[in-house]
C-alpha positions in Angstrom: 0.0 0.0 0.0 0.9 3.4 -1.4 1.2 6.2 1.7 -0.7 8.6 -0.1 -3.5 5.7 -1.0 -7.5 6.3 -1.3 -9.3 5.0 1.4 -10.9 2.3 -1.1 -8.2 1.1 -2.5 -7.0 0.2 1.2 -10.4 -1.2 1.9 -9.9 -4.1 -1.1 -6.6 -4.8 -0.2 -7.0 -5.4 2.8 -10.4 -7.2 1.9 -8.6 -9.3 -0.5 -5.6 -10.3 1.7 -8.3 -11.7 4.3 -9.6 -13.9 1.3 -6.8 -14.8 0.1 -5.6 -16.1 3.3 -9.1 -18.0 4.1 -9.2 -19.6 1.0 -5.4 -21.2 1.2 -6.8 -22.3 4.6 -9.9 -23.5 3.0 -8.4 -25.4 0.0 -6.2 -26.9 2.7 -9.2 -27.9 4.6 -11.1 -29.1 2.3 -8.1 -31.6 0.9 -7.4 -33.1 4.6 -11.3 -33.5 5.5 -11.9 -35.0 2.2 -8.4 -37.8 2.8 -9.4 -38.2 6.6 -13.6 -38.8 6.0 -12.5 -41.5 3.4 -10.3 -43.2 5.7 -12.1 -42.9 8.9 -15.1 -44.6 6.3 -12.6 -47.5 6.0 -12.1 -48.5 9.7 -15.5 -47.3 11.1 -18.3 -49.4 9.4 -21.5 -47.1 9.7 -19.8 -43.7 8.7 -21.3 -42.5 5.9 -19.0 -40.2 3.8 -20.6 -36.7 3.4 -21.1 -35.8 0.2 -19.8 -33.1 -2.1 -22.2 -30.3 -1.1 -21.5 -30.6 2.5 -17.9 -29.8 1.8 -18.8 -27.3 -0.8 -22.0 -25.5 1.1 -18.9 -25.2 4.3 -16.4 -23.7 2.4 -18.6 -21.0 1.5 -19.6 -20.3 4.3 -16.4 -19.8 6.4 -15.1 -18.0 3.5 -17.7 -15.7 3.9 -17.2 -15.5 7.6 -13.7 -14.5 6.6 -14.3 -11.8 4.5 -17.3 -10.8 6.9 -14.3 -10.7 9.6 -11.7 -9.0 7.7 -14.4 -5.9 6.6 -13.9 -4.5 10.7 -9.9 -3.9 10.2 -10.5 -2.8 7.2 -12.7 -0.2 7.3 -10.2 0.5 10.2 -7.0 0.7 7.9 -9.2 3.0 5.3 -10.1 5.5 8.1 -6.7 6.2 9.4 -4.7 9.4 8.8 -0.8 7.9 7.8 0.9 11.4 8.4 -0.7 11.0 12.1 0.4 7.4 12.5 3.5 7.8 11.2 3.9 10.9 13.7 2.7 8.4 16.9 5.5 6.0 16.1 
């Protein structure tokens, strides 16, 4: 981020680094509950594996409580003054 930047262009990059991080966590997720429900399925006789929606229909939704979570610092980041935060430090 640029010192001089508009308050908007803060407000989607900092929007878009809390995605970004959320979905590396959700793609990582996703690829260790999709291994560990197939071999839990093997050993344990009446576990059903979930099926594709259930994995799908979560991932959507804590990515959205990720983005819903990184709009607070956010809006935070765009409101403050850098020539007065710079002066504080």
């Amino acid at each position: 981020m640029a010192l001089g930047a508009p308050p908007r262009n803060i407000l989607t990059n900092v929007l878009r680094e809390g995605a970004a991080m959320a979905a590396i966590g959700v793609g990582a997720g996703l690829l260790v509950g999709i291994i560990l429900s197939r071999v839990i399925a093997k050993y344990v006789a009446e576990i059903h594996q979930p099926g594709p929606l259930a994995f799908v229909a979560s991932a959507f939704v804590i990515l959205g409580a990720a983005v819903i979570a990184s709009a607070v610092p956010a809006a935070r980041a765009a409101r403050v003054n850098a020539v007065e935060a710079l002066r504080s430090e």
